[in-house]
N, C-alpha and C positions, 0 to 999 in steps of 0.2 A: 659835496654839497647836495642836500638833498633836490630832488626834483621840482621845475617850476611847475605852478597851475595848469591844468591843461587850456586850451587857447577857448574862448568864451564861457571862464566860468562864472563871471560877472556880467552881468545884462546890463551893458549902456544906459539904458531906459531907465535903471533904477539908481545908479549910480554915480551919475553924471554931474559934476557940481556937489555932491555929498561928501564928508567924511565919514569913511566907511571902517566899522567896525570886526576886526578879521582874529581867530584864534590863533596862537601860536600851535605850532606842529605840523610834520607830516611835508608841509613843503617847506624852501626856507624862505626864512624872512624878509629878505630883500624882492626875493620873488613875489611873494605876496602884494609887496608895495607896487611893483612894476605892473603887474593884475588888474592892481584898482588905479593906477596912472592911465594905463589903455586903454582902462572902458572910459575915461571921463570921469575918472573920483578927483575931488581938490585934497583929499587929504587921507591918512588912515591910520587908525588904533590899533595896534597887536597887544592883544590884550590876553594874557597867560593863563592856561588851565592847571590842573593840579598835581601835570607830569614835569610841570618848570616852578611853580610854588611864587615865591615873589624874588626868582632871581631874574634879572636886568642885564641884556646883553645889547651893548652899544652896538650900531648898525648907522651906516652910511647910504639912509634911504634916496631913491630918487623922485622923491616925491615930499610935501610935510609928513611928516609921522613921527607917534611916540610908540611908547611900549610902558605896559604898566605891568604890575604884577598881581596875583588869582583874586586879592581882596577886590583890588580895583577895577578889576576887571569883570566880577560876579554885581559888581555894582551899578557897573553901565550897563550890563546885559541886563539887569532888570528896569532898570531907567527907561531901556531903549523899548520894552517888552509892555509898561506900564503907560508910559507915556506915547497917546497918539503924534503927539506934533516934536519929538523929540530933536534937541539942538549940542551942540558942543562945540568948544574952543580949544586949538591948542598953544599954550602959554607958557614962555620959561617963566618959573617962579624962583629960581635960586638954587644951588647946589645945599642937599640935605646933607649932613656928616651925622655920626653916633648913629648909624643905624645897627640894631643887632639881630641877630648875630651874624658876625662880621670879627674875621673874617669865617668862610664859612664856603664847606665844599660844592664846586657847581652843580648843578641840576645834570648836565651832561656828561660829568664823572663819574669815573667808574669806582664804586666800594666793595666790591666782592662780594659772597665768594664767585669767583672766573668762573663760570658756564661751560667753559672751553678749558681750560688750564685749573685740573682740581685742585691743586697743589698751589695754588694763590689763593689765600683766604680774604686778603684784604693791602690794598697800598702800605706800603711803610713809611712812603714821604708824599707830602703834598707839598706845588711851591704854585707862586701866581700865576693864573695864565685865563683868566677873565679879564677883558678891557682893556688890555697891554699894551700902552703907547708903544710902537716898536715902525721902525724905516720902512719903507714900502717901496715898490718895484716903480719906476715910472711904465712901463708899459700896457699899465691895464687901471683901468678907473678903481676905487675904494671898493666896491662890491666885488669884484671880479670879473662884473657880465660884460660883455660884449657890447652890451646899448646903454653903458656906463663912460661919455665923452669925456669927465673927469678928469685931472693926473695930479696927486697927490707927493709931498716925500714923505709924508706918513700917515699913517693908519692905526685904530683901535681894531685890535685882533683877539682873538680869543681859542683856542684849544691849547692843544700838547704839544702844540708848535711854539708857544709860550711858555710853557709851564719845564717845556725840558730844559730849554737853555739856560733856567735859571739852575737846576739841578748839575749840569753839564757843569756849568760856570763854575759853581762854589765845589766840585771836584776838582776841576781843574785845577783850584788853589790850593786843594788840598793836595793834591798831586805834586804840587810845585815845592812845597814846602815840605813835602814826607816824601822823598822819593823814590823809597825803601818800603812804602807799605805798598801792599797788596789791593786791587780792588774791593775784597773782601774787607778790608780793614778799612779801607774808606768810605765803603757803603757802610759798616759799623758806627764809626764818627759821625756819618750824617747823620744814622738815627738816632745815636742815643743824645747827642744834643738839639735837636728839634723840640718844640713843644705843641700842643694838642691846643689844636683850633680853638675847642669847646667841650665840655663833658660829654661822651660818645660821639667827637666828633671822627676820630677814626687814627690814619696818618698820624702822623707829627708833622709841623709845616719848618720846612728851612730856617733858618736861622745862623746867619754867620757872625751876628755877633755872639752870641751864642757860645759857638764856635770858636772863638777868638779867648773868650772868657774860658774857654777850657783848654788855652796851651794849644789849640791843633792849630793854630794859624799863627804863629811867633811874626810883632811888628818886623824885627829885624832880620828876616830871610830874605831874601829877594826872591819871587816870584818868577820862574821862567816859564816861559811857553810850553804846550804839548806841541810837538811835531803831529 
């Protein structure tokens, strides 16, 4: 997790009772919110610059707060910039669906080519791992932090903590079902049946039905376990 704020980088005085408008990056997100909770903010906006674009990563603030993306967020900064007496609400309006492009690789994924590793030009699979309903630990609040009294049994989570075990999983069945192939041949299978997010969108993304449509996953096998 990246670093929190350092300790009074928000002036009481100016913050107190406000909903406070904060950029995404550089520290993390929840920290941010915890920032403007301390000094006496009622609420706050993580509002995305143009290193995150308009993707939307769900967060377990401890404080009210949204998160909007660069369009909406270049709007309020000027709002805030233009208008002396400037005001804001925050309001659920309803779950939006058909937004595009969707799906569509995170902002904090990697596309190559590897900096480190020449010899990786670019992923060969992409699977979900943005906003991932997934079980959660009782021992530590949604955030993580420390000064998070919370205990959840689940949580929206997001990296390659997500993103692998879908990958893992749909080998795994492949695994079970081919028991004679080869890693190689199973890394094979994933990619050539995967399809492509979007035009230049990179990867192929998972797909087991897919899969299933092309004979590698026979209904009638039974599935065993990996040891």
């Amino acid at each position: 997790m990246p670093p929190p704020p350092p300790p009074g980088t928000l002036a009481p005085e100016k913050v107190a009772g406000k909903l406070v408008l904060c950029d995404r990056g550089v520290n993390a997100r929840v920290q941010k919110g915890v920032a403007v909770r301390d000094a006496g903010g009622a609420g706050m906006v993580l509002a995305n610059t143009a290193a995150s674009g308009e993707e939307l990563v769900a967060d377990a603030h401890l404080l009210p707060a949204t998160g909007v993306g660069q369009r909406a967020g270049d709007a309020i900064r000027a709002y805030l910039f233009s208008d002396p007496n400037p005001t804001a609400t925050i309001a659920f309006a309803g779950t939006q669906v058909g937004v595009r492009p969707s799906p569509v690789v995170a902002a904090f994924s990697s596309r190559g080519p590897n900096a480190v590793t020449p010899g990786l030009l670019k992923p060969d699979l992409v699977a979900p791992g943005v906003n991932i309903l997934a079980a959660w630990t009782g021992s530590v609040g949604p955030t993580g932090l420390a000064a998070d009294p919370r205990r959840v049994e689940y949580n929206i989570i997001s990296g390659t903590s997500m993103s692998c075990p879908h990958v893992s999983g749909l080998a795994a069945l492949l695994r079970g079902a081919h028991p004679e192939w080869s890693p190689a041949a199973i890394r094979s299978a994933l990619m050539t049946t995967a399809y492509s997010a979007y035009p230049g969108g990179g990867g192929g993304i998972l797909d087991v039905a897919t899969t299933h449509d092309h004979r590698l996953l026979p209904r009638w096998r039974t599935i065993t376990p990996l040891a």
